[in-house]
LUMLONU-158721 format. One record per residue: residue in three letters; x, y, z of N, C-alpha, C in turn. Coordinates in steps of 0.2 Angstrom, whole numbers, padded with zeros to 4 digits, always signed. Example, Ala and Ser with C-alpha at 12.3 -4.5 7.8 and 13.67 -1.06 7.14 Angstrom:
ALA+0066-0028+0039+0062-0022+0039+0066-0016+0039/SER+0064-0011+0035+0068-0005+0036+0064+0000+0039/
***
This chain:
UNK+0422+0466+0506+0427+0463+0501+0434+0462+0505/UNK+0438+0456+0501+0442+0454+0506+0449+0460+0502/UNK+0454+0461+0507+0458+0467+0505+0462+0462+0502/UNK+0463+0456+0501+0468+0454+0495+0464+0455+0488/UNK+0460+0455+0487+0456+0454+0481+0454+0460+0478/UNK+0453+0467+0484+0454+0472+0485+0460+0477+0480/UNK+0466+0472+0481+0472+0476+0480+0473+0472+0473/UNK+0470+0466+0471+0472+0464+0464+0467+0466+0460/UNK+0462+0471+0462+0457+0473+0457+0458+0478+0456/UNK+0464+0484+0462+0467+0490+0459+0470+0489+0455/UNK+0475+0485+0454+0481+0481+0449+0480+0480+0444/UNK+0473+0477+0444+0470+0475+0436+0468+0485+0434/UNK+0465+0486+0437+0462+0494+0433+0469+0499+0431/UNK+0475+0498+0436+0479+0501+0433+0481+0499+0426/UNK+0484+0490+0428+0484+0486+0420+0480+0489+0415/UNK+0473+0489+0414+0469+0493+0409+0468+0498+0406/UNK+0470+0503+0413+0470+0509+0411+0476+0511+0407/UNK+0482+0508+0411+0487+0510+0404+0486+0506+0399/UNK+0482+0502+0397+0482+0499+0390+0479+0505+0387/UNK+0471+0505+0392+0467+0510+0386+0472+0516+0384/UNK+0474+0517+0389+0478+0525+0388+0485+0526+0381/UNK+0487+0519+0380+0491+0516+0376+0487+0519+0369/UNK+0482+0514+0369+0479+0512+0364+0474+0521+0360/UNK+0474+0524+0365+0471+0532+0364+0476+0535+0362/UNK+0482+0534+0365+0489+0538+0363+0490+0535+0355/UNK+0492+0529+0356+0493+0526+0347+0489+0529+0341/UNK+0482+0530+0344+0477+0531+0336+0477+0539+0337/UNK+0477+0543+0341+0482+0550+0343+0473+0553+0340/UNK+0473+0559+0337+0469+0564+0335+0464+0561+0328/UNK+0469+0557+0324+0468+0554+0317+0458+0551+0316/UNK+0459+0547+0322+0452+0542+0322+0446+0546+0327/UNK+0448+0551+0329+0443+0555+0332+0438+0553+0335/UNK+0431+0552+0337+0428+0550+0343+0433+0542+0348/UNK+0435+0537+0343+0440+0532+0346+0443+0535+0349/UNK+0446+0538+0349+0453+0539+0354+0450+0543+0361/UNK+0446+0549+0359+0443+0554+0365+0438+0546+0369/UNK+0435+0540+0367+0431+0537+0370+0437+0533+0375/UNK+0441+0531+0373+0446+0527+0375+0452+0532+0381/UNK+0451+0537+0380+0454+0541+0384+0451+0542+0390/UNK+0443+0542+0389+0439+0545+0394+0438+0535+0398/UNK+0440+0533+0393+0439+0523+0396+0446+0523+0400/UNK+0449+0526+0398+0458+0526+0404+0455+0529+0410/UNK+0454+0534+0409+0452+0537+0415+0447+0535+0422/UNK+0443+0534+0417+0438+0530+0421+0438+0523+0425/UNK+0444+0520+0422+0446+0512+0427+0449+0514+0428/UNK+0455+0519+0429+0461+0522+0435+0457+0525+0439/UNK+0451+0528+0436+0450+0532+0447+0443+0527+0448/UNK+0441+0522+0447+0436+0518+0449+0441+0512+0452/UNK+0445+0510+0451+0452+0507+0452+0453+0510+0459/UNK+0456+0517+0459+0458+0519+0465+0453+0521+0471/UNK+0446+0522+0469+0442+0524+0474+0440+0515+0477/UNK+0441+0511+0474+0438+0505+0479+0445+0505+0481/UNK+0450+0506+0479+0457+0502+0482+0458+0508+0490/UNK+0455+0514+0488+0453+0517+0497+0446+0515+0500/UNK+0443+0511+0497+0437+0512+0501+0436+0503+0505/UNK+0440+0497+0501+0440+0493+0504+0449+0490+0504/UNK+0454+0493+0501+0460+0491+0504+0462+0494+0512/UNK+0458+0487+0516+0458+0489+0525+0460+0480+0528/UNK+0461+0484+0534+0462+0480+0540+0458+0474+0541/UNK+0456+0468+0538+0450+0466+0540+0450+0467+0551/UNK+0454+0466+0553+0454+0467+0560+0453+0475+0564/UNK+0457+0478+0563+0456+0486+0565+0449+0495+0560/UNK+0450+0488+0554+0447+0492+0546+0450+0498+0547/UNK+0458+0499+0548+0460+0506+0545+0464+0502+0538/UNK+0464+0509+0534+0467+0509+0528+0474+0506+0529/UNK+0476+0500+0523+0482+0498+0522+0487+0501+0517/UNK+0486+0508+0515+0487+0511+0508+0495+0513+0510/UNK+0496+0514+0516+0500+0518+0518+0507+0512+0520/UNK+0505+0505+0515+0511+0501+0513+0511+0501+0508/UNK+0519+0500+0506+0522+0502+0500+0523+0494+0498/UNK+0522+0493+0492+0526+0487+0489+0519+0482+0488/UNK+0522+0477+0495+0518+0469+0492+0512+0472+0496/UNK+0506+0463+0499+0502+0465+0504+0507+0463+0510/UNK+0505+0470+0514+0508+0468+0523+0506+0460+0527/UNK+0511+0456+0528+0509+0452+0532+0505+0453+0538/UNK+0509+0459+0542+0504+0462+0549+0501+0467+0548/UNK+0498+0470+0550+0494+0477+0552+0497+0482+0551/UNK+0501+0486+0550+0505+0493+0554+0501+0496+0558/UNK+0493+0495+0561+0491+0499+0564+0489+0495+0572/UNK+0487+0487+0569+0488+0485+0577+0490+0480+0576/UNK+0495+0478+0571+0501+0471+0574+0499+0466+0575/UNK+0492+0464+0571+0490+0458+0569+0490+0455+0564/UNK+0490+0447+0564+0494+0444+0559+0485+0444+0553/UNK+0489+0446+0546+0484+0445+0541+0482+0440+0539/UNK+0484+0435+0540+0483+0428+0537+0475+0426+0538/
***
């Protein structure tokens, strides 16, 4: 998988997951299985989201992890200085 695509599929699971997590928090206790399904549905696209965003957010050149930039995608490597284009 390419690590751009990679990083915009963690993005999308986080967006979700705080939706589901919204929409669990809103209907609260009152609507009973809905909300426990939808919380346990937050949960679930926030760590399936994070576990690909470790296992393919990499280097296509060195395949070390890029996790350890902060912000945008890195234009170079931090690990060996090559250009990601």
């Amino acid at each position: 998988m390419n690590y751009k695509i990679s990083h915009y599929i963690f993005l999308a699971g986080l967006f979700l997951g705080v939706i589901f997590y919204t929409l669990a928090a809103s209907l609260g206790e009152g609507s009973g299985s809905l909300g426990k399904v939808l919380s346990y549905l937050a949960i679930g696209t926030l760590l399936l989201g994070l576990l690909q965003y470790v296992l393919y957010y990499r280097c296509p050149h060195c395949k070390k992890p890029l996790i350890s930039i902060k912000g945008r995608i890195p234009e170079s490597c931090p690990h060996c200085k090559k250009d990601m284009s």
